[in-house]
N, C-alpha and C positions, 0 to 999 in steps of 0.2 A: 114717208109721211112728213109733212109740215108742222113742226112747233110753234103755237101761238102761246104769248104769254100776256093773261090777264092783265090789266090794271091792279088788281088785286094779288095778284102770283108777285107783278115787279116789285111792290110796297113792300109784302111778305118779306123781300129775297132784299131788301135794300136795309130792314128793320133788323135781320141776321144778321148782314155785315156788320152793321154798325156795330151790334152786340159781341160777334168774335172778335171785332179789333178791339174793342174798349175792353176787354175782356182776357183775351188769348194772344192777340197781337195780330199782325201783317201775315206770319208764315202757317199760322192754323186757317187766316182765309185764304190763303193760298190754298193749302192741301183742300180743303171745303170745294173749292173751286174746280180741282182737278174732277176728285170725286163728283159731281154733280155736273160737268160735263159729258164724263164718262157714261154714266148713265140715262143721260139726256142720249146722249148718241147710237146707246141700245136702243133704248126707248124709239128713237125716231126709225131704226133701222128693224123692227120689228124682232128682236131680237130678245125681248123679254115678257112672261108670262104677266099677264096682266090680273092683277090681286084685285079683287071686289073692294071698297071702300064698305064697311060694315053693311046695310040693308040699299043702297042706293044704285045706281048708273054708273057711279063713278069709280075709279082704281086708286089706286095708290102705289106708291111709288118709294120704298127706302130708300135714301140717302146715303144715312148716316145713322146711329143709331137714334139719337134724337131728334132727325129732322127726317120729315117726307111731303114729299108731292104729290095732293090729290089732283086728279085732271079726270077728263072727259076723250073717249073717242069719237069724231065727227065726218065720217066718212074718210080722207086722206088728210087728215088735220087733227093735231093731239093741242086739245086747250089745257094749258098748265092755270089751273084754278086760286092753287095756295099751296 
């Protein structure tokens, strides 16, 4: 499957950085980084259960413990949302 990332997903993902470095430093967005590739690469490779996002269409996706990814599936194309 194909990964699109929102306008709104990239904003999300650019607002955390800034907040782990300002925050945690360079080597916690690192490891952030690893992790949420990793699971982008399940994700695309059909390799993980897809969790309901509370009453919607949409999934969710853990991260981390404090961070996740709601998205959409659209036939051979995963929209990362936020």
């Amino acid at each position: 499957m194909n990964i699109f990332w929102t306008n709104r997903a990239k904003s999300d993902l650019e607002n955390l950085e800034d907040f782990l470095i300002q925050n945690w430093g360079f080597d916690v967005l690192d490891d952030f980084y690893e992790i949420l590739e990793r699971r982008i690469s399940l994700l695309e490779n059909g390799n993980l259960i897809h969790q309901k996002y509370e009453d919607t269409d949409f999934h969710k996706l853990l991260i981390t413990k404090h961070n996740s990814i709601i998205y959409e599936i659209n036939e051979n194309q995963i929209n990362l949302l936020n």
